[in-house]
C-alpha positions, 0 to 999 in steps of 0.5 A: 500500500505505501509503496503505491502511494496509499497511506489512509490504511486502518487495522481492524480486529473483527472479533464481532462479540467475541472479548476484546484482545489484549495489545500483547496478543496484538503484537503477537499475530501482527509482529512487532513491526506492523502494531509498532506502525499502526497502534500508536497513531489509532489506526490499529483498533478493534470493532466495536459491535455496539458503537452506533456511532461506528456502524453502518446500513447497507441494506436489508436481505429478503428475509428481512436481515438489515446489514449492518457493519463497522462504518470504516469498513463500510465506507472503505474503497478496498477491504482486505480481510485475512482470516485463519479456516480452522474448521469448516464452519469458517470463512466466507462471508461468515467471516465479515458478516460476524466480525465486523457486524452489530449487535443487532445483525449478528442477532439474525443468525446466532441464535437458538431457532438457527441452531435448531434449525441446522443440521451441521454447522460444518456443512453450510448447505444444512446450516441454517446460521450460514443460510442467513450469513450467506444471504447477508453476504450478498447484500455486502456483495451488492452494496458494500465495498469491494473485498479481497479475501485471504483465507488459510488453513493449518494443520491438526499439529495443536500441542508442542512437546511435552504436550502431544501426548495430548494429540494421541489416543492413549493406546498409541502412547509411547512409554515416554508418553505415558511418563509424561502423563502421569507427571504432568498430571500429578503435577498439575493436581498439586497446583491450584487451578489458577495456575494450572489452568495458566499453564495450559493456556499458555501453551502455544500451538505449533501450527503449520500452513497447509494452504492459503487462497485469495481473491474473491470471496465465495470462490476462495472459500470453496478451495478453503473448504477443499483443504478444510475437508480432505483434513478432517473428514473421517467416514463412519459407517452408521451411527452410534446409541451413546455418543462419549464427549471429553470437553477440551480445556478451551473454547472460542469464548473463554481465552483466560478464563474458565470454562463454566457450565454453560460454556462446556454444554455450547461446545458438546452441543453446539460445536462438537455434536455438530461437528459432521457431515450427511448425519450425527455420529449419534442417532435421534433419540441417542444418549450424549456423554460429556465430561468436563471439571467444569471450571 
């Protein structure tokens, strides 16, 4: 961009509703050059999704869905969105529709009567909250600014050493696995669990890029979806009477803190049960089991 002579650019964390990040996370994902550059001048800032003074109407779909987003990005000549597909749930439009959308558009889709009405939420074709971030996409299409969409995938490689054990079903543990297990979980027993929960929070991910699209919207997100799904999909033959969830320690909503009650029963039964194409791993009318300390 300033090579180009353009020099009105803004850094936008489009988290939607999602808690605000703290600048050492920030710094973290753009390095130190980029948030050096931008924050102390403001121009490196995070959306506000109930700041009307901040927020724009771009119209309204046919189902009555007004479009309302971040007023910088609204009224910008180019949007550069770069967003990071960890699931197929991900990107798309569902990318600027929900991190840069109010209140009230994010209410349109994220609520019980779209969850209700899904049938996987990693299937957009079956996904009534994609069905609604889709037809509000078109109005952003339509109506909005241009936008240049970069989309990337990762792999599964989620725990360093001496953590990915934790990445391993306990029979293909190595002996040295198994050692450490048992000391980190005697460890952590003695520690209170703020700490304990510290710790684990603090342990970053090895990830490593399989792939990275960019271009228009819809068309970048359906290689997306190739990386996304030749990645994750496992066929299974039939489905289960009792399906057995072990809740992980973290979620999207809870960087920090704990993961209480409601949080642990959103991510069995929001993200987990949902994880899956064609049908559920467990039959309708099928027992779910989850377990989670809870805190």
């Amino acid at each position: 961009a300033a090579e180009a002579g353009v020099d009105d650019v803004h850094i936008i964390a489009a988290l939607g509703l999602h808690r605000r990040m703290h600048d050492y996370e920030l710094r973290h994902v753009l390095g130190d050059r980029i948030f050096d550059a931008f924050a102390p001048n403001g121009t490196l800032y995070q959306h506000d999704a109930e700041d009307p003074e901040n927020l724009a109407v771009l119209g309204e779909t046919d189902h009555g869905e007004v479009l309302e987003i971040n007023r910088r990005v609204a009224e910008s000549d180019l949007v550069v969105y770069a967003n990071v597909n960890q699931v197929a749930m991900d990107g798309g439009w569902k990318s600027l529709v929900t991190g840069v959308a109010s209140y009230r558009c994010l209410s349109y889709h994220h609520n019980p009567e779209s969850l209700q009405n899904t049938r996987s939420l990693m299937d957009r074709h079956h996904s009534a909250l994609h069905h609604s971030i889709w037809r509000l996409g078109k109005v952003l299409r339509d109506s909005g600014p241009k936008v240049f969409q970069i989309e990337s995938t990762i792999n599964t490689d989620a725990f360093p050493s001496p953590f990915d054990f934790l990445s391993k079903r306990e029979w293909e543990w190595t002996a040295r696995d198994r050692m450490t297990y048992l000391a980190t979980a005697k460890t952590l027993d003695r520690m209170p669990r703020r700490a304990a929960r510290k710790i684990f929070h603090r342990i970053e991910a090895p990830y490593a890029m399989t792939g990275v699209y960019a271009g228009f919207t819809e068309s970048v997100h359906e290689r997306t979806l190739e990386d996304v799904y030749r990645q994750h999909i496992v066929e299974v033959e039939g489905q289960t009477d009792i399906l057995t969830l072990g809740v992980p320690f973290i979620s999207p909503y809870n960087p920090e803190s704990i993961m209480n009650p409601i949080l642990v029963m959103c991510m069995g039964l929001g993200y987990m049960f949902n994880m899956y194409r064609n049908k559920p791993l467990v039959r309708e009318g099928g027992v779910i089991i989850m377990t989670h300390p809870t805190y």
